[in-house]
C-alpha positions as CSV (number, residue, x, y, z in Angstrom):
1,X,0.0,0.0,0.0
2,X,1.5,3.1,-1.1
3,X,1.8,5.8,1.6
4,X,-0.7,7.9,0.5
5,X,-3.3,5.6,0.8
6,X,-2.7,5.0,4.4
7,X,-2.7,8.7,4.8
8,X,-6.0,8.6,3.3
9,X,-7.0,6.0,5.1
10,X,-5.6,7.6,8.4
11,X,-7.5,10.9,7.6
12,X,-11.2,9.0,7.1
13,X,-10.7,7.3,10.3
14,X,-10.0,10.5,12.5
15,X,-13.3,12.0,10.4
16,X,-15.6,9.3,11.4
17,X,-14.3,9.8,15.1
18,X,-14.7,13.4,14.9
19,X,-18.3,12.8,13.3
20,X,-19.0,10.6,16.5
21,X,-17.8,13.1,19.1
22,X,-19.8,15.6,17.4
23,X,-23.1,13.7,17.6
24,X,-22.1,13.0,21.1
25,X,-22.0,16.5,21.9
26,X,-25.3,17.7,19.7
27,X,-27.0,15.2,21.7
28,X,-25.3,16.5,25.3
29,X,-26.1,20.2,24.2
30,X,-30.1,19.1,23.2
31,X,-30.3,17.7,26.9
32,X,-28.7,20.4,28.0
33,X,-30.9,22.7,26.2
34,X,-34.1,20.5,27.3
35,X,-33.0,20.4,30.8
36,X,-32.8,24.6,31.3
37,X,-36.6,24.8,29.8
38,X,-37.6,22.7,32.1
39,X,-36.1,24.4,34.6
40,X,-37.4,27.9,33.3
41,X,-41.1,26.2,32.9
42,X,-40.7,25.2,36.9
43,X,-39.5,28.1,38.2
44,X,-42.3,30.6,36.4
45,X,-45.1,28.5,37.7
46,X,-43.6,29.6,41.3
């Protein structure tokens, strides 16, 4: 396998674990997100 296509190779496999992280954190930030209106909806019925 010529260098380049390990490179390649390489470079795919850091994306896919960079696409995972990110999915990881736009599903942290959506509970996140849920978690503070929920919190706003509970503390204006007060």
């Amino acid at each position: 396998m010529k260098l380049q296509n390990i490179q390649t190779a390489d470079l795919e496999m850091q994306i896919r674990e960079l696409q995972r992280q990110a999915k990881i954190g736009n599903y942290c930030a959506e509970q996140t997100r849920r978690e503070i209106e929920r919190r706003n909806r509970i503390e204006s019925l007060r």
